[in-house]
MDTraj code that builds the backbone (N, CA, C; nanometers):
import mdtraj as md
import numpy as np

residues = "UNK UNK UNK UNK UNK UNK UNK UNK UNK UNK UNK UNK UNK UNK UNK UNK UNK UNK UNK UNK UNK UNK UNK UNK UNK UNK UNK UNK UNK UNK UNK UNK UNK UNK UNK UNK UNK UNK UNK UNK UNK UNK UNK UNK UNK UNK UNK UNK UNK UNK UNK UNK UNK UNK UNK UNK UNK UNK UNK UNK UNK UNK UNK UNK UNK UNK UNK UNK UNK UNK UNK UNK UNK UNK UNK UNK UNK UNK UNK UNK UNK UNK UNK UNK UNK UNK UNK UNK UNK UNK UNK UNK UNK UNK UNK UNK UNK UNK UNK UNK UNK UNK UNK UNK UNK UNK UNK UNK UNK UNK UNK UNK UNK UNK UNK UNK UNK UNK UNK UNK UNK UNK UNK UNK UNK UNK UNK UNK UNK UNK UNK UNK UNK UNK UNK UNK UNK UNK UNK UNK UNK UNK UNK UNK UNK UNK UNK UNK UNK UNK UNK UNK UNK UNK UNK UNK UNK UNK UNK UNK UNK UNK UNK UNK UNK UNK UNK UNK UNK UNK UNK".split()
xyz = np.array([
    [0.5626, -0.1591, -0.4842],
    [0.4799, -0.0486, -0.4407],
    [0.4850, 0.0675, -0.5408],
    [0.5883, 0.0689, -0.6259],
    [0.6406, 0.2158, -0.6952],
    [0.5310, 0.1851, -0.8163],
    [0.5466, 0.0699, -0.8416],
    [0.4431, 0.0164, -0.9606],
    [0.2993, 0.0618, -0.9337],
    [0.2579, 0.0217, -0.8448],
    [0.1544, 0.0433, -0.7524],
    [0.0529, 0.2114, -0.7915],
    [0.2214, 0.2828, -0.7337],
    [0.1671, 0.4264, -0.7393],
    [0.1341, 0.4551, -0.8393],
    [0.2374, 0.4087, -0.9646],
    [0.2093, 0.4160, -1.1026],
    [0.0996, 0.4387, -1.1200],
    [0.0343, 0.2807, -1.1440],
    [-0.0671, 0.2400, -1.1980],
    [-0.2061, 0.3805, -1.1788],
    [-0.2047, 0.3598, -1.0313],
    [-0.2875, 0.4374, -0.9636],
    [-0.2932, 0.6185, -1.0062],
    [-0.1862, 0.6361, -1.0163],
    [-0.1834, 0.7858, -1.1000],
    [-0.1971, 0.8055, -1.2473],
    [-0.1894, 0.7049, -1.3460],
    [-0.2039, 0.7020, -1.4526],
    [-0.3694, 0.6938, -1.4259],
    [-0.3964, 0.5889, -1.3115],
    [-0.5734, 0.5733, -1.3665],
    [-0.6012, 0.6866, -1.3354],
    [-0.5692, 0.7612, -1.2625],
    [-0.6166, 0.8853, -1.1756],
    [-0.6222, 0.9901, -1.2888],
    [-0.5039, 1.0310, -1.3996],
    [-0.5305, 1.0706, -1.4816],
    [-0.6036, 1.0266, -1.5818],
    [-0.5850, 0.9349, -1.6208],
    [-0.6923, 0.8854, -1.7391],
    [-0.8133, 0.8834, -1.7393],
    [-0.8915, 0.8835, -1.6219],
    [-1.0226, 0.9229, -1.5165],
    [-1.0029, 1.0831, -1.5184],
    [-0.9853, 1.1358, -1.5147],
    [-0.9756, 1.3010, -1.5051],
    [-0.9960, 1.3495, -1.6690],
    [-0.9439, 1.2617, -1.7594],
    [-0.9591, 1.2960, -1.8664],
    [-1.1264, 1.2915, -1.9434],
    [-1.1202, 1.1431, -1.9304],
    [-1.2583, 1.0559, -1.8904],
    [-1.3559, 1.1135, -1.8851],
    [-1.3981, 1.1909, -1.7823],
    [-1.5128, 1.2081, -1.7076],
    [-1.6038, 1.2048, -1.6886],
    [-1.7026, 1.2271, -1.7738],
    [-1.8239, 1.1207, -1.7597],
    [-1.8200, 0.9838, -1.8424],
    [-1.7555, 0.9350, -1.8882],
    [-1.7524, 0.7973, -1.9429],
    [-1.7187, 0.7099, -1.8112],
    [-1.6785, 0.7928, -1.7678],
    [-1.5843, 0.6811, -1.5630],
    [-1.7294, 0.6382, -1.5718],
    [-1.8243, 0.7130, -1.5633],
    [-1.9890, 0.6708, -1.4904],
    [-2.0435, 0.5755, -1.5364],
    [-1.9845, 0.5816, -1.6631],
    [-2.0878, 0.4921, -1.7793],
    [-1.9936, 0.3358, -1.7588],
    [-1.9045, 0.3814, -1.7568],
    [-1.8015, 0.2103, -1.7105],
    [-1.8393, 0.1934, -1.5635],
    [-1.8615, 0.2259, -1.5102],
    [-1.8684, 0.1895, -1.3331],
    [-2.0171, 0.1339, -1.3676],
    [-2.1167, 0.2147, -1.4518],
    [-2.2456, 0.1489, -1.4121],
    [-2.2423, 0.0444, -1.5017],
    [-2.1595, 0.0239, -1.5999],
    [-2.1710, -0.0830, -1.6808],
    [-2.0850, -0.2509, -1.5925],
    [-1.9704, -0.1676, -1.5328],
    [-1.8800, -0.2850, -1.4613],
    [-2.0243, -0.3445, -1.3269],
    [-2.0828, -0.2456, -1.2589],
    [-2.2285, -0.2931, -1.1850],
    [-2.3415, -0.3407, -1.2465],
    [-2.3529, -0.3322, -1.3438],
    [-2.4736, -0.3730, -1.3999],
    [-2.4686, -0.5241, -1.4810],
    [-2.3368, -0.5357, -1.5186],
    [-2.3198, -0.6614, -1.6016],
    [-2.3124, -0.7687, -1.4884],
    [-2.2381, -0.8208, -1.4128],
    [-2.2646, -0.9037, -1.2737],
    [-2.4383, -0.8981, -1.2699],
    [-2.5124, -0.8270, -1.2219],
    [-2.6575, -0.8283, -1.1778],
    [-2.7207, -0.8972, -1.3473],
    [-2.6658, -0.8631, -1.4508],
    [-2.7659, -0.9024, -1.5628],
    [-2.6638, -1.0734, -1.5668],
    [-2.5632, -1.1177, -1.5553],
    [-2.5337, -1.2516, -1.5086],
    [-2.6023, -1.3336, -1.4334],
    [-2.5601, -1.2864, -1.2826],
    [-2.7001, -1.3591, -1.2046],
    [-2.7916, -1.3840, -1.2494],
    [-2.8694, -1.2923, -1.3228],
    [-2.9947, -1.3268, -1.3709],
    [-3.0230, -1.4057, -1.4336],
    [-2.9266, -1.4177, -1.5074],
    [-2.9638, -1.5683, -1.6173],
    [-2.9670, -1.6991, -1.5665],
    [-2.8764, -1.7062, -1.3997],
    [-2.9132, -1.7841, -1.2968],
    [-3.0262, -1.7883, -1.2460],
    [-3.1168, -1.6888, -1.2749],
    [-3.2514, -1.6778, -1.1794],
    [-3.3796, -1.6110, -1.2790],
    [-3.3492, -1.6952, -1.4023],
    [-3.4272, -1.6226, -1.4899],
    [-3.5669, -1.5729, -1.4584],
    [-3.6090, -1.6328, -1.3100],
    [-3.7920, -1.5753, -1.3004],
    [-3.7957, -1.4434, -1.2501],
    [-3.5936, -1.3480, -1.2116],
    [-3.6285, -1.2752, -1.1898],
    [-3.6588, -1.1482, -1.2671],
    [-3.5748, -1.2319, -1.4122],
    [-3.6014, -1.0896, -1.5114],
    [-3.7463, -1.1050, -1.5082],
    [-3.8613, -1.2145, -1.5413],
    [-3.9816, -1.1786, -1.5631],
    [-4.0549, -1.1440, -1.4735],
    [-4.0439, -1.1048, -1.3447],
    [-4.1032, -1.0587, -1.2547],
    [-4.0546, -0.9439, -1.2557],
    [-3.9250, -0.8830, -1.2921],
    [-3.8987, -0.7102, -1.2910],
    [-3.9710, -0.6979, -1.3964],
    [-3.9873, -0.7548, -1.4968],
    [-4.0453, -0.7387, -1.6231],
    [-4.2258, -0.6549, -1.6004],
    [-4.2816, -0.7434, -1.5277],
    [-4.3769, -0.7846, -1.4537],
    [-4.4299, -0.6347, -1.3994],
    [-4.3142, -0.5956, -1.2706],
    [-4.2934, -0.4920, -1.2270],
    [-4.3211, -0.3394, -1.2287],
    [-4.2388, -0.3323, -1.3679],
    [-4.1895, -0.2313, -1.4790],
    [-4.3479, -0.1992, -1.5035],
    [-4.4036, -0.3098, -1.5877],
    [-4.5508, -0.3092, -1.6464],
    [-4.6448, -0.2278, -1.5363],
    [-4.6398, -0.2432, -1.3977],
    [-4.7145, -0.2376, -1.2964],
    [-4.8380, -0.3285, -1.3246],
    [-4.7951, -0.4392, -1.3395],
    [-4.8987, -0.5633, -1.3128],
    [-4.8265, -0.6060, -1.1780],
    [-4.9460, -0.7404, -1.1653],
    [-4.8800, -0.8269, -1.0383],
    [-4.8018, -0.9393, -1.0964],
    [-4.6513, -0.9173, -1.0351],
    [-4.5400, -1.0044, -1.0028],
    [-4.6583, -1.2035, -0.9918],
    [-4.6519, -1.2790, -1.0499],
    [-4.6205, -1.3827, -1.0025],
    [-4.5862, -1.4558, -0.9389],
    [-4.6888, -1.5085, -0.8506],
    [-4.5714, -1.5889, -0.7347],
    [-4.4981, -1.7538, -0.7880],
    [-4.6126, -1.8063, -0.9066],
    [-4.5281, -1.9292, -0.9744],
    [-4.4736, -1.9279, -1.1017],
    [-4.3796, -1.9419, -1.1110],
    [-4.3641, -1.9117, -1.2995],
    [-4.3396, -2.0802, -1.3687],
    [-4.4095, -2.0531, -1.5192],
    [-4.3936, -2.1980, -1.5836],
    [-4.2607, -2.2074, -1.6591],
    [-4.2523, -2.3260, -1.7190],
    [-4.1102, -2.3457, -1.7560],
    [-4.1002, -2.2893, -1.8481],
    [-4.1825, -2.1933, -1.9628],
    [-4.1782, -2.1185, -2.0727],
    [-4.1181, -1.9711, -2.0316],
    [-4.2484, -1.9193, -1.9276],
    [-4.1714, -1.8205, -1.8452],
    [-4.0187, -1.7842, -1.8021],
    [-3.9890, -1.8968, -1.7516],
    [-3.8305, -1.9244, -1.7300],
    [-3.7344, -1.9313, -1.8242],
    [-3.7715, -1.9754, -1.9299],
    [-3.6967, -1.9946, -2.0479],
    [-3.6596, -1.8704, -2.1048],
    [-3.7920, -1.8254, -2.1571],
    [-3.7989, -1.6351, -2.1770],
    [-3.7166, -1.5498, -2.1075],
    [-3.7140, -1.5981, -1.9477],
    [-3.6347, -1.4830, -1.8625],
    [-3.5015, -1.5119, -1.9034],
    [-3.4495, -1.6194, -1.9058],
    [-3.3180, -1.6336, -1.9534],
    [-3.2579, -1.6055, -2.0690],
    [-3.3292, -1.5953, -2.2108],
    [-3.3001, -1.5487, -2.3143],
    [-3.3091, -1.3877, -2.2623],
    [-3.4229, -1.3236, -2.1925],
    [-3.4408, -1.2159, -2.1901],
    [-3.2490, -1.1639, -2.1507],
    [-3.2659, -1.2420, -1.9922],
    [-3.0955, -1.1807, -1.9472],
    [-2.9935, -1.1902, -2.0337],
    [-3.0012, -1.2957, -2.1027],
    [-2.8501, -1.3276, -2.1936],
    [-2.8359, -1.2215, -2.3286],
    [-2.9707, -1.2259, -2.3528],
    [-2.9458, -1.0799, -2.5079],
    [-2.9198, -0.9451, -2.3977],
    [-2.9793, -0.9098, -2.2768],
    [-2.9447, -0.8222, -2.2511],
    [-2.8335, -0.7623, -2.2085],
    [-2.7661, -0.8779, -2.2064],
    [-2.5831, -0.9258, -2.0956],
    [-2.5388, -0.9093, -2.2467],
    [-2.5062, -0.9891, -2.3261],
    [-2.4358, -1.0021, -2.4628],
    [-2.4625, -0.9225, -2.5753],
    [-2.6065, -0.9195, -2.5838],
    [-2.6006, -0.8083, -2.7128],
    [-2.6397, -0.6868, -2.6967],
    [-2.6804, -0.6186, -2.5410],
    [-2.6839, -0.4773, -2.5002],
    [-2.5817, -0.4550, -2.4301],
    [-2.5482, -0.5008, -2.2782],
    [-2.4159, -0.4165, -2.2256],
    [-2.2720, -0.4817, -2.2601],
    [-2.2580, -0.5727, -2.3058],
    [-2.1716, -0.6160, -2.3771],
    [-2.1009, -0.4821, -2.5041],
    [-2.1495, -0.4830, -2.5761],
    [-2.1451, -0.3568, -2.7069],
    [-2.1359, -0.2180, -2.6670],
    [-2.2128, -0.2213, -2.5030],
    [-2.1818, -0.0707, -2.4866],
    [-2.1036, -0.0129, -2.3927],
    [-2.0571, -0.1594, -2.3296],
    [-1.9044, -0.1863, -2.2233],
    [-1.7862, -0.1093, -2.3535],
    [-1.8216, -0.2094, -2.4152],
    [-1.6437, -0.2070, -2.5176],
    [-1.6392, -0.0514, -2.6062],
    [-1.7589, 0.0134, -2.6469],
    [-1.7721, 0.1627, -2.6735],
    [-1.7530, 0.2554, -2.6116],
    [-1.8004, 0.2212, -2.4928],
    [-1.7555, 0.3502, -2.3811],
    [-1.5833, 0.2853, -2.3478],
    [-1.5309, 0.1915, -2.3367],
    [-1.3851, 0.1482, -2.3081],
    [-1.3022, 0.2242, -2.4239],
    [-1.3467, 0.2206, -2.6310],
    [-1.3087, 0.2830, -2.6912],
    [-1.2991, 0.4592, -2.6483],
    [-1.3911, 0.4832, -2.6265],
    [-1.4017, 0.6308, -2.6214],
    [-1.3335, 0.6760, -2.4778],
    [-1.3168, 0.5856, -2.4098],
    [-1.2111, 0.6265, -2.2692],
    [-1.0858, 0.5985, -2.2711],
    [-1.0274, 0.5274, -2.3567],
    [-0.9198, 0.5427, -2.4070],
    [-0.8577, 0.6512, -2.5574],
    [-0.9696, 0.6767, -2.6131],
    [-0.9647, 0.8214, -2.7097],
    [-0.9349, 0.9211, -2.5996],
    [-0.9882, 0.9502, -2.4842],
    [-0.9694, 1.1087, -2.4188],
    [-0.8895, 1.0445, -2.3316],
    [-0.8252, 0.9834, -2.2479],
    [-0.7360, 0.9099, -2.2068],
    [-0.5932, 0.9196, -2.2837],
    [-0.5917, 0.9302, -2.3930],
    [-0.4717, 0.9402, -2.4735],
    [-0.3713, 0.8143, -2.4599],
    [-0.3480, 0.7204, -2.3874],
    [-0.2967, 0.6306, -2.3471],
    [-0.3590, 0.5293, -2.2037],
    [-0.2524, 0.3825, -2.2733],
    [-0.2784, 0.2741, -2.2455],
    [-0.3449, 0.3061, -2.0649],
    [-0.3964, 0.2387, -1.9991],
    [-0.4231, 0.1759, -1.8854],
    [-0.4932, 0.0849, -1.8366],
    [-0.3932, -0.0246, -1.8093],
    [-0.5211, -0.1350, -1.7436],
    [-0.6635, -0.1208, -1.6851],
    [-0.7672, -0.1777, -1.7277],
    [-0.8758, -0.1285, -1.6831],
    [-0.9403, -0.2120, -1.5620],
    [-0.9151, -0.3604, -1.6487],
    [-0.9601, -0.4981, -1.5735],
    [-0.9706, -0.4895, -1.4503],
    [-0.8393, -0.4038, -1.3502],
    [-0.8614, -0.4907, -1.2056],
    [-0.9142, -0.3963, -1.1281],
    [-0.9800, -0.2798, -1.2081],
    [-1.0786, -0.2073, -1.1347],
    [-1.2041, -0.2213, -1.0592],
    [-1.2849, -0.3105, -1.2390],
    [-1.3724, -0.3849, -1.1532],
    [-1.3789, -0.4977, -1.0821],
    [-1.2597, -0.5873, -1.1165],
    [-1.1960, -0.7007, -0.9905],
    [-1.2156, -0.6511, -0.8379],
    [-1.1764, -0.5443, -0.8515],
    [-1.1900, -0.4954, -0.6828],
    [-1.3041, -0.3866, -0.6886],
    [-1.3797, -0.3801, -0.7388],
    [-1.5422, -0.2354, -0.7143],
    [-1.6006, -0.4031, -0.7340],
    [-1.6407, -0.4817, -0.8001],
    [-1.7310, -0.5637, -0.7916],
    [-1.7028, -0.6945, -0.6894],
    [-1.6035, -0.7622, -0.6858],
    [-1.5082, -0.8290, -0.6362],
    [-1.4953, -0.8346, -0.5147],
    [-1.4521, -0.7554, -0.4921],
    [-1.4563, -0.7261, -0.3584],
    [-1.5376, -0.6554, -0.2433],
    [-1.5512, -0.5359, -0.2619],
    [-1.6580, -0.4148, -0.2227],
    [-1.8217, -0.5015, -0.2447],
    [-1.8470, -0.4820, -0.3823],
    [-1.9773, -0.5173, -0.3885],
    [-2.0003, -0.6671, -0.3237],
    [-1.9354, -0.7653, -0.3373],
    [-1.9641, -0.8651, -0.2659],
    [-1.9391, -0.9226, -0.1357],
    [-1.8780, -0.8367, -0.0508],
    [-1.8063, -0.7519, 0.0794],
    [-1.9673, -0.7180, 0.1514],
    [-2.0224, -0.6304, 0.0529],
    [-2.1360, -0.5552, 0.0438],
    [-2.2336, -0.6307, 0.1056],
    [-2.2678, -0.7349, 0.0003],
    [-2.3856, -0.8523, -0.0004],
    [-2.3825, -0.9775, 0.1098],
    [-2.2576, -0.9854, 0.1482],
    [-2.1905, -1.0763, 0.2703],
    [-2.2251, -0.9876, 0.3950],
    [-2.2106, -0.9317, 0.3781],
    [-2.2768, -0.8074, 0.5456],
    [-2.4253, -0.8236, 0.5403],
    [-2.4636, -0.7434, 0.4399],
    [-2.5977, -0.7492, 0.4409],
    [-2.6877, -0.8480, 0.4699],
    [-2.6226, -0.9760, 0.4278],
    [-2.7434, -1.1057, 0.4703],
    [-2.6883, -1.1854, 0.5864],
    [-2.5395, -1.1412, 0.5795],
    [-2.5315, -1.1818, 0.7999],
    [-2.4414, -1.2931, 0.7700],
    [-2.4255, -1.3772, 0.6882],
    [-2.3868, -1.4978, 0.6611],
    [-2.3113, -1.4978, 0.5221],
    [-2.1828, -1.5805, 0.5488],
    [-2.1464, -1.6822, 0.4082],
    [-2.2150, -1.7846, 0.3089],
    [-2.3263, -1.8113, 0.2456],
    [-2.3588, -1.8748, 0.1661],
    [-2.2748, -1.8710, 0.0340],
    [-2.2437, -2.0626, 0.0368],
    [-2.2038, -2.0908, -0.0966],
    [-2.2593, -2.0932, -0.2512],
    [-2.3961, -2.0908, -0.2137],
    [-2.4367, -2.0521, -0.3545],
    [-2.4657, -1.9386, -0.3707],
    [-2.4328, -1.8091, -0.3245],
    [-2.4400, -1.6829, -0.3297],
    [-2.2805, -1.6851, -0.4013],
    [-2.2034, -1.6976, -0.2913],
    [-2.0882, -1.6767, -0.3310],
    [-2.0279, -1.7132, -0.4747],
    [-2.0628, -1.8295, -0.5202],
    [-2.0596, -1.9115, -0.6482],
    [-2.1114, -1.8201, -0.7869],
    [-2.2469, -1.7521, -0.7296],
    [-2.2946, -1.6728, -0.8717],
    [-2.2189, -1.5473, -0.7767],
    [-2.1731, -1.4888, -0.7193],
    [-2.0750, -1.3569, -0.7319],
    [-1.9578, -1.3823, -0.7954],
    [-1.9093, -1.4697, -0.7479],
    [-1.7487, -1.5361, -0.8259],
    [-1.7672, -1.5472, -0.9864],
    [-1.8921, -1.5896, -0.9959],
    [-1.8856, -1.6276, -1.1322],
    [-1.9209, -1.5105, -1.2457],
    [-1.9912, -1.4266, -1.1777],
    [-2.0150, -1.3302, -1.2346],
    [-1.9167, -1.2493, -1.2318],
    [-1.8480, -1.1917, -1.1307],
    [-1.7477, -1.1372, -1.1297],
    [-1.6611, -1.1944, -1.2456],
    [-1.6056, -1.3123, -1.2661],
    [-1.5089, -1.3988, -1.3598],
    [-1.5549, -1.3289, -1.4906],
    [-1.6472, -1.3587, -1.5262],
    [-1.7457, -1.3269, -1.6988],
    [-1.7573, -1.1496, -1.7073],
    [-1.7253, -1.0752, -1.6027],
    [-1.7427, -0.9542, -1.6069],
    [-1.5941, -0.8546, -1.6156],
    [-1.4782, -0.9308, -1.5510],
    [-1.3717, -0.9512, -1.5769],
    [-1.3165, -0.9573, -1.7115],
    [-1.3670, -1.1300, -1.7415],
    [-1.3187, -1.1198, -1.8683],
    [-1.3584, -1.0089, -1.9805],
    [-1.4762, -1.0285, -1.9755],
    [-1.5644, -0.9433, -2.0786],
    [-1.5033, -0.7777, -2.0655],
    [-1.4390, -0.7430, -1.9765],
    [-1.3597, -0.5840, -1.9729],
    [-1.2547, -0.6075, -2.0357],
    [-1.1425, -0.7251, -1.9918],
    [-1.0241, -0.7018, -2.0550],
    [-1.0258, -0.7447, -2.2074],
    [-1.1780, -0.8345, -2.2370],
    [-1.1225, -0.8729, -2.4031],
    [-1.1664, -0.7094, -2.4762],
    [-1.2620, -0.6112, -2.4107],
    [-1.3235, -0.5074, -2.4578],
    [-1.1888, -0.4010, -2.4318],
    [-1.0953, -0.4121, -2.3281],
    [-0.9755, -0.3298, -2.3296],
    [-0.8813, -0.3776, -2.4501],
    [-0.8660, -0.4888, -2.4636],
    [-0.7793, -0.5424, -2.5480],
    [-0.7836, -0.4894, -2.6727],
    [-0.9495, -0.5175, -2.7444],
    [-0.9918, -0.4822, -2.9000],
    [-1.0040, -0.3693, -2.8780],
    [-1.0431, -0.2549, -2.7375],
    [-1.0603, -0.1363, -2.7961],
    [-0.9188, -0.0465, -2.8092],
    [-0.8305, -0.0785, -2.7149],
    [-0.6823, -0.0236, -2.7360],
    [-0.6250, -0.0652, -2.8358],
    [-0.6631, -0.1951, -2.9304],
    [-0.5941, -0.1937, -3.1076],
    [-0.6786, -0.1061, -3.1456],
    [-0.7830, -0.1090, -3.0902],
    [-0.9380, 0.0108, -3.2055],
    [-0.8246, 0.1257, -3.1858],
    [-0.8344, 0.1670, -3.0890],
    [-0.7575, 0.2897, -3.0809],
    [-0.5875, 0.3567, -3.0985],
    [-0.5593, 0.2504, -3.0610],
    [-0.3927, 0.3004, -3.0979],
    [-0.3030, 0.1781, -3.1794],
    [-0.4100, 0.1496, -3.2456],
    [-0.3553, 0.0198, -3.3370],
    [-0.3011, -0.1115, -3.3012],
    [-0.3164, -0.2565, -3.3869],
    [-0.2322, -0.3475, -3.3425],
    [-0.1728, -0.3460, -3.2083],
    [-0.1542, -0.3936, -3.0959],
    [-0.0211, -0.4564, -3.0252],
    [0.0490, -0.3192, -2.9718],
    [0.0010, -0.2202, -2.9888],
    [0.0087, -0.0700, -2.9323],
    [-0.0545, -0.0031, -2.8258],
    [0.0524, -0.0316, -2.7021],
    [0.0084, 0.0445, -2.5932],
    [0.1048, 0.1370, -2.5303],
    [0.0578, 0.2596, -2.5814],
    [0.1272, 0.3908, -2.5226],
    [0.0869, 0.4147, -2.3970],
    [0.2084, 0.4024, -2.3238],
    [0.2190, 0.4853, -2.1667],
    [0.2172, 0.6026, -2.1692],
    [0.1747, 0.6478, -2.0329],
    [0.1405, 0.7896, -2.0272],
    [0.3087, 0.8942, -2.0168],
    [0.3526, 0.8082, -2.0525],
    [0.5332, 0.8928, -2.0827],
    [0.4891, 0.9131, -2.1954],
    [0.4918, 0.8189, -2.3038],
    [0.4680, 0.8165, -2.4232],
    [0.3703, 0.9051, -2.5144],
    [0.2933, 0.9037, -2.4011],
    [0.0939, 0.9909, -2.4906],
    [0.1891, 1.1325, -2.5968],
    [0.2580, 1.1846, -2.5455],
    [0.2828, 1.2706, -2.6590],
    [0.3887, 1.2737, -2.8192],
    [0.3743, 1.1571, -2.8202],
    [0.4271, 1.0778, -2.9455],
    [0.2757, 0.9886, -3.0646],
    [0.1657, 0.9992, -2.9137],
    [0.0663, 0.9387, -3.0145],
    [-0.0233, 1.0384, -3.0448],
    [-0.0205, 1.0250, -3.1717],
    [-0.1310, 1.1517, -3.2188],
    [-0.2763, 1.1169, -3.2331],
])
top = md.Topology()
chain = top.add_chain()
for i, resn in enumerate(residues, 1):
    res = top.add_residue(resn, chain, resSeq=i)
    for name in ("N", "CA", "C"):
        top.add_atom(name, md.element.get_by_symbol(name[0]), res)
traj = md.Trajectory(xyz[None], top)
């Protein structure tokens, strides 16, 4: 439990330091799950696509269509919030001054809560709901801690993680 408190007061400070970057990681830890799914459901990027335009949505899409939506989600998952997960993680550990696990934040805001969320809302347990939350959750997970990992060497070098005892030894 003492660990516990730890953890929780270090994030508490390191979030206080933070402060608007918390926003930019929370909407990034929410937004990456939803751009996952999607690549499960590629007709839905082209129908937001669709949307956006203010044309009419499609009610059939062809297999080209589909194809498109899925490249669309995957560059937007990997080569947009991907790059701007692990930048805002650098720069929240710059005003942060030291180490803190980030990972099992969104383990439990997406994880739990948000899919807590989506289980109420439609009344029922479905397994293939559950399957693309799990899975997304998993890839959204990982994708924080390898972006905590490289950005805490970005930032306090190599294999260097200063505790918040420590922060005033790292310059």
């Amino acid at each position: 439990m003492e660990a516990l408190g730890k953890y929780c007061g270090d994030l508490q400070i390191a979030c206080g330091r933070a402060k608007l970057l918390v926003s930019v990681l929370v909407a990034g830890w929410l937004l990456f799950p939803v751009a996952v799914v999607t690549m499960f459901y590629p007709t839905d990027a082209i129908g937001f696509q669709h949307w956006m335009e203010h044309d009419a949505v499609p009610r059939f899409y062809t297999w080209h269509m589909a194809t498109v939506g899925f490249f669309e989600a995957a560059a937007a998952t990997f080569i947009g919030l991907s790059p701007a997960m692990f930048l805002a993680t650098v720069l929240f550990f710059r005003r942060a001054k030291f180490f803190v696990k980030l990972w099992p934040v969104p383990g439990v805001l997406v994880g739990v809560i948000a899919n807590g969320f989506w289980w109420l809302d439609t009344g029922f347990f479905d397994r293939p709901g559950a399957l693309a939350g799990l899975a997304s959750l998993v890839l959204m997970v990982i994708c924080e801690a390898i972006c905590e990992h490289l950005g805490a060497d970005f930032v306090f070098g190599k294999d260097n993680r200063p505790s918040r005892d420590e922060e005033s030894s790292w310059a």
